[in-house]
N, C-alpha and C positions, 0 to 999 in steps of 0.2 A: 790555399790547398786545405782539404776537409781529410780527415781521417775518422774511422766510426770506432771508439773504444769497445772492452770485455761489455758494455752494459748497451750497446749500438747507440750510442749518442753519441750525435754530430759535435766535433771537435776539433776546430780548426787552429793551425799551425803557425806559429811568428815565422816571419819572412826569413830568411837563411844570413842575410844579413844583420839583422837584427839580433837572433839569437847568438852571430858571432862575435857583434861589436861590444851587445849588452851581458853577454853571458861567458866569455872566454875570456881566460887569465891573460893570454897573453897581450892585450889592450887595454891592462891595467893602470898601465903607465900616464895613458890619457886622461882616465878618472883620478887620478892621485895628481894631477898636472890643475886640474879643472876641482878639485875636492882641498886640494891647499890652497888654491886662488880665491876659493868662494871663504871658504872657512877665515882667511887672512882678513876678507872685506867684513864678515862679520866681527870680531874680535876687534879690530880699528872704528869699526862703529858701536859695537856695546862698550869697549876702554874709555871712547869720550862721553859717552852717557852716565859711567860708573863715575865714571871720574868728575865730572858735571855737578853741581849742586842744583840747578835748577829742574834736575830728573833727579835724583837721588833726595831730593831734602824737600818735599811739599809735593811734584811732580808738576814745578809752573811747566816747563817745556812742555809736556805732554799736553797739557791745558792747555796751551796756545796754539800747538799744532792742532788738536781736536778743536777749538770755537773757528779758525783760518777755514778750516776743512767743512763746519758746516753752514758758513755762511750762503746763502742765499745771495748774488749782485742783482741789480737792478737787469732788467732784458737792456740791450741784447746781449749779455754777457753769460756765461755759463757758468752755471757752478762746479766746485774741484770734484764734487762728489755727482758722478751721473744715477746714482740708483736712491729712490727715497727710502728703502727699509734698511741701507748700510747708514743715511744720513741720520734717521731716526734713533739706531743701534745707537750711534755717537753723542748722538744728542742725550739720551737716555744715560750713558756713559758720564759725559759731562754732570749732568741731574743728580748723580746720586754719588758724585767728589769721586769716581773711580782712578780718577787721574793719578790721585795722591798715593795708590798703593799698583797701579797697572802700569806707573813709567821704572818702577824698578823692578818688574817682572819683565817690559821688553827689555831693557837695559842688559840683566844677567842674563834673560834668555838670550842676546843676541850673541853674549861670549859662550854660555853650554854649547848652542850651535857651531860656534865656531871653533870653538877647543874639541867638541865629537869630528867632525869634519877634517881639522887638520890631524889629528891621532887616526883616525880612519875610523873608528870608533860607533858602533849603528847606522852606518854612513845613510842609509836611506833612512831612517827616522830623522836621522840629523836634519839630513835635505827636506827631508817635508816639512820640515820643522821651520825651516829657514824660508821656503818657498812660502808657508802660510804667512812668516810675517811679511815679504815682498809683498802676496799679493793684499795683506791688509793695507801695506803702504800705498800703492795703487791703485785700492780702491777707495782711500781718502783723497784720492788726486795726486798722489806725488810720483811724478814718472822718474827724474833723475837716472840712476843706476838701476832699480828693479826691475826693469822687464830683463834686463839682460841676467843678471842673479838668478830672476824664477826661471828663467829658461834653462841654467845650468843647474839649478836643485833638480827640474824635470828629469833633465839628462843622469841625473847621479841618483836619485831615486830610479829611474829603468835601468840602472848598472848597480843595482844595490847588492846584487851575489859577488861584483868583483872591483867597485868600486873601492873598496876598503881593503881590498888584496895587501897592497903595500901599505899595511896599518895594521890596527888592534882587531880590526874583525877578519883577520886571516886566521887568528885564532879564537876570536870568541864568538863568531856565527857556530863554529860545529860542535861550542859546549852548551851554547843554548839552543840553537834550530831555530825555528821560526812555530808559528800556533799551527801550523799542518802537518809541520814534520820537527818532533823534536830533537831537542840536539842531544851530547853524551851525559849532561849532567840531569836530563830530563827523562829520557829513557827507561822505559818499567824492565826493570830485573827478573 
């Protein structure tokens, strides 16, 4: 369905479902059900990273994971990485020792993610947050648990107005706003 706004430009509408699943409080319960779950599996995965010395102290883990991931096999076998400018990325990564100081940036970013997520807390930054590292993980080759992760960050970033309902951002969405519409502490006098 198309509507023409005050300036006649064509302006089409979210499905009636959508804006009531993704946009009304009272299916909040579902994102705070799906926004502790996600947020738990992060915090249980940055805890053993933090807590790890082989990510925390040099970043071998990361270094291992990143040379596994850009290996090349003999045909007919495929590599973990299907795209050559994300293998390259890695490769370049490895080259310049980034390992040593970007495994304890995923490490604590995977508990920020999950500590914003389980407080309710910028819920949709949180989740894109979390989503971006799924699909970095992904597209190193590692399928495990992230397709299923990114598909609920998707979900909790398109419920980002109520997602957080039952959390921190039931009150700190309307002091800040968002960059189109600001909130009460933002607001010109």
């Amino acid at each position: 369905m198309a509507t023409e706004n005050k300036k006649s430009e064509l302006q089409f509408l979210d499905p009636p479902a959508a804006v009531n699943l993704f946009g009304q409080v009272r299916w909040a319960w579902i994102w705070l059900i799906l926004r502790v779950y996600l947020g738990y599996q992060w915090i249980h995965s940055g805890w053993g990273k933090v807590t790890n010395p082989a990510w925390m102290d040099g970043g071998a883990a990361l270094k291992g994971f990143w040379e596994r991931a850009v290996m090349v096999p003999e045909a007919p076998a495929r590599p973990a990485i299907a795209f050559d400018w994300y293998r390259n990325f890695l490769q370049g990564m490895l080259d310049a020792g980034a390992y040593t100081w970007f495994a304890k940036l995923v490490a604590v970013g995977e508990i920020l993610v999950g500590v914003a997520l389980v407080l309710g807390l910028l819920t949709g930054i949180a989740a894109f947050f979390g989503g971006f590292l799924n699909w970095n993980f992904m597209m190193a080759g590692t399928a495990s648990t992230n397709p299923v992760l990114f598909s609920i960050s998707i979900l909790l970033i398109l419920a980002w107005k109520t997602a957080g309902w039952w959390g921190l951002d039931r009150w700190i969405l309307p002091l800040l706003g968002t960059p189109w519409q600001p909130g009460k502490v933002f607001k010109k006098k």
